[in-house]
C-alpha positions as a Markdown table, in Angstrom:
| # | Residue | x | y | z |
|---|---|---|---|---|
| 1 | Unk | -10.4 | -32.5 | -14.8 |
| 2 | Unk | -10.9 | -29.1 | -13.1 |
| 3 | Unk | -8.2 | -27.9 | -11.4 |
| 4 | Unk | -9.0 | -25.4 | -8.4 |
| 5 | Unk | -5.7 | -24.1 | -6.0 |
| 6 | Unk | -6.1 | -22.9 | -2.7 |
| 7 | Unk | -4.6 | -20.4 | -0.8 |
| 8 | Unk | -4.3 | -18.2 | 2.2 |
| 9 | Unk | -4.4 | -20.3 | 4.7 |
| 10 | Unk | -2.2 | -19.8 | 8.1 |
| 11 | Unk | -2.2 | -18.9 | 11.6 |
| 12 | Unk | -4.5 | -16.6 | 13.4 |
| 13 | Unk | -5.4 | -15.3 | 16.7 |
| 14 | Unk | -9.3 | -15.6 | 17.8 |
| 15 | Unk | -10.7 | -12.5 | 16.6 |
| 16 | Unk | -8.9 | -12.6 | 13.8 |
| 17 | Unk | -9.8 | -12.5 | 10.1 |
| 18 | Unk | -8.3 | -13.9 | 6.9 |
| 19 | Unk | -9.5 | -14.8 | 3.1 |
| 20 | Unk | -8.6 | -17.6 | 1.4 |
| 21 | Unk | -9.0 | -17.6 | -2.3 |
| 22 | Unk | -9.5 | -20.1 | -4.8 |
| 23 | Unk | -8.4 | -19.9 | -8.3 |
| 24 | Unk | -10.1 | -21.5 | -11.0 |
| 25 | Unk | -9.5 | -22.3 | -15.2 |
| 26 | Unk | -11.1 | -19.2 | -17.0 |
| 27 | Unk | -14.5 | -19.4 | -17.7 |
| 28 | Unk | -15.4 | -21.6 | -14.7 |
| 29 | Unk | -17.6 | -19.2 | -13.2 |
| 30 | Unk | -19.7 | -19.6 | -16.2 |
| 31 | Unk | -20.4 | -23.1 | -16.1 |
| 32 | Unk | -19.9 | -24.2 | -12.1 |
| 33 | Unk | -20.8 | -23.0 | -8.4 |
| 34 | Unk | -17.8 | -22.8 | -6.0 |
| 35 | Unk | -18.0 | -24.2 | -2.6 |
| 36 | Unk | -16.1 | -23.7 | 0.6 |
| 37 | Unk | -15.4 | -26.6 | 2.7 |
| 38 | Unk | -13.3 | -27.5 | 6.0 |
| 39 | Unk | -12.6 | -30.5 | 7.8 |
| 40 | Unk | -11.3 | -30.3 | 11.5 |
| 41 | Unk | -9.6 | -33.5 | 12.9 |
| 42 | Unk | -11.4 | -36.0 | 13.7 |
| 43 | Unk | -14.8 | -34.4 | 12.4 |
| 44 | Unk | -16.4 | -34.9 | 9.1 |
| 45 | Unk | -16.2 | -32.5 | 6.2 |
| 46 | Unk | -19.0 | -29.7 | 6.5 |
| 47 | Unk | -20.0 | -27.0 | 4.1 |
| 48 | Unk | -18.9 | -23.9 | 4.7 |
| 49 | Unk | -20.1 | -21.5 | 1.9 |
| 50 | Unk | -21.3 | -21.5 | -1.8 |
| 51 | Unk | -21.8 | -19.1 | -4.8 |
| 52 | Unk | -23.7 | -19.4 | -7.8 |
| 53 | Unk | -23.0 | -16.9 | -11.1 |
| 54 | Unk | -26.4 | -18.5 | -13.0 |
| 55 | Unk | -28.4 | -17.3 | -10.3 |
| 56 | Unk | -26.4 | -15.5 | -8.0 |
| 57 | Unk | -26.9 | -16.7 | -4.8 |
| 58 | Unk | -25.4 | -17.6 | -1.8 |
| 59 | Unk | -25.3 | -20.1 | 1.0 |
| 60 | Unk | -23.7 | -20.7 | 4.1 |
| 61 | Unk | -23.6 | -23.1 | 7.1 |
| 62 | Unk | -24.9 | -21.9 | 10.6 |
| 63 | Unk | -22.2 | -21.7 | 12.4 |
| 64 | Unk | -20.1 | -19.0 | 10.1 |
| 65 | Unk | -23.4 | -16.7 | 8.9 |
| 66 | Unk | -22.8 | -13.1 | 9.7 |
| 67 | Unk | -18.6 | -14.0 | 10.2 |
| 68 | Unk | -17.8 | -15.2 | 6.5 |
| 69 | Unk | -18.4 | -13.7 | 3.7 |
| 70 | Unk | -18.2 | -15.7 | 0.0 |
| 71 | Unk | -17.7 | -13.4 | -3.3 |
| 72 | Unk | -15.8 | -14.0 | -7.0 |
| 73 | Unk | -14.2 | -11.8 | -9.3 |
| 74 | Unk | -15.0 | -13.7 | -12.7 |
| 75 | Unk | -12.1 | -11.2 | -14.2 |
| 76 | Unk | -9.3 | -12.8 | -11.8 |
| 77 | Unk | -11.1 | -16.2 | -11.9 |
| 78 | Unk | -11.2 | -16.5 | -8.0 |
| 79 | Unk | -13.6 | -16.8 | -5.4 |
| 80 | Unk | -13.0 | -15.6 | -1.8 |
| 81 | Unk | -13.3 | -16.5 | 1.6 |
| 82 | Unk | -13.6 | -13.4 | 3.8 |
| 83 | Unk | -13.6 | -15.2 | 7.5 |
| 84 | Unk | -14.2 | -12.6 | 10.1 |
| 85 | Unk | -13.9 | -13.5 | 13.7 |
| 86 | Unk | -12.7 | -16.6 | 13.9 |
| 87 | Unk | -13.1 | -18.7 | 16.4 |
| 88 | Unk | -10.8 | -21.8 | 17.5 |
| 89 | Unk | -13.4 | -24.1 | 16.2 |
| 90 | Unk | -12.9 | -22.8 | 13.0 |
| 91 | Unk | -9.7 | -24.4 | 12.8 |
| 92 | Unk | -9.6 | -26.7 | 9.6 |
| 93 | Unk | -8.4 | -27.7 | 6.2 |
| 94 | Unk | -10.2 | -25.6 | 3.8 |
| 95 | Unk | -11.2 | -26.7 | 0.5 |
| 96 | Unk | -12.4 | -25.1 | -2.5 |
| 97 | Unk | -14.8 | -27.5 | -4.7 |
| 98 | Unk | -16.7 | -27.0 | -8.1 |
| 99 | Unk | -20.5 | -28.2 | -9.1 |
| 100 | Unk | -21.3 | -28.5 | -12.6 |
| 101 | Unk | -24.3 | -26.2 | -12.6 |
| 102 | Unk | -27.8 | -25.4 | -15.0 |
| 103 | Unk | -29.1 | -22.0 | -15.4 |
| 104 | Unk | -30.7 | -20.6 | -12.5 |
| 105 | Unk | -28.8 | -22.8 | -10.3 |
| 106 | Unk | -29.1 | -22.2 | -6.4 |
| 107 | Unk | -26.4 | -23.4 | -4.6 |
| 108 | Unk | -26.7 | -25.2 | -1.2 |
| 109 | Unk | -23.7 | -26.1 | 1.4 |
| 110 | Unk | -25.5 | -29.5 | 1.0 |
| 111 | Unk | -25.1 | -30.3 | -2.7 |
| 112 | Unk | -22.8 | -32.8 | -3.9 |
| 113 | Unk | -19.3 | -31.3 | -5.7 |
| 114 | Unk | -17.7 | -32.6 | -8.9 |
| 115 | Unk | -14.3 | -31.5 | -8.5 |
| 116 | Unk | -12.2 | -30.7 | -5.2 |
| 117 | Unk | -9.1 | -28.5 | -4.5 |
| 118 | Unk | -6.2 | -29.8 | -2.2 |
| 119 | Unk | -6.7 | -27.8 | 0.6 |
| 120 | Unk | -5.3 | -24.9 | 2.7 |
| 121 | Unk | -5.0 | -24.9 | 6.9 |
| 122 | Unk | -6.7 | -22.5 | 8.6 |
| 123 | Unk | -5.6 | -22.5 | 12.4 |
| 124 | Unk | -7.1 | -20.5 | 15.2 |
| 125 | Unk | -5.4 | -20.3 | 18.1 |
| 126 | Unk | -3.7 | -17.8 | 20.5 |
């Protein structure tokens, strides 16, 4: 079992920005791709975001390209969430999930995830 914790979550004006972060066992970046996912109420889960170390890449949904930004620091063992203008539709639970990868992986929002964080809330509102 993979254990992933999120955090930085909280309340924020529109306009605003935060970064959630999601720490992961060492080594994890190694072997699995990180995704960022949200569910609003009443809506079903969506991909957010995704890195890959094997190959380096990134993905993201349409509706946060050019506002969120995904990164890792393998030294700290935690991927980011830099979410720049946010928008009240952005307002979700936030999860961090890991994909057991191959070499040259390229992640995609759409893949399926192996193991799944609890959650943080991100709420936009003024």
């Amino acid at each position: 079992q993979l254990q992933l914790v999120e955090s930085g979550g909280g309340l924020v004006q529109p306009g605003g920005s935060l970064r959630l972060s999601c720490a992961v066992p060492i080594f994890t970046l190694d072997y699995y791709a990180i995704g960022w996912f949200r569910q609003a109420p009443g809506k079903e889960r969506e991909g957010v975001s995704c890195i890959s170390s094997s190959s380096g890449s990134t993905n993201y949904a349409d509706s946060v390209k050019g506002r969120f930004t995904i990164s890792r620091d393998n030294a700290k063992n935690t991927v980011y969430l830099q979410m720049n203008s946010l928008k009240p539709e952005d307002t979700a639970i936030y999860y961090c999930a890991a994909r057991r990868i191959r070499s040259g992986y390229v992640c995609s929002v759409r893949d399926g995830m192996d193991y799944w964080g609890k959650g943080t809330l991100v709420t936009v509102s003024s």
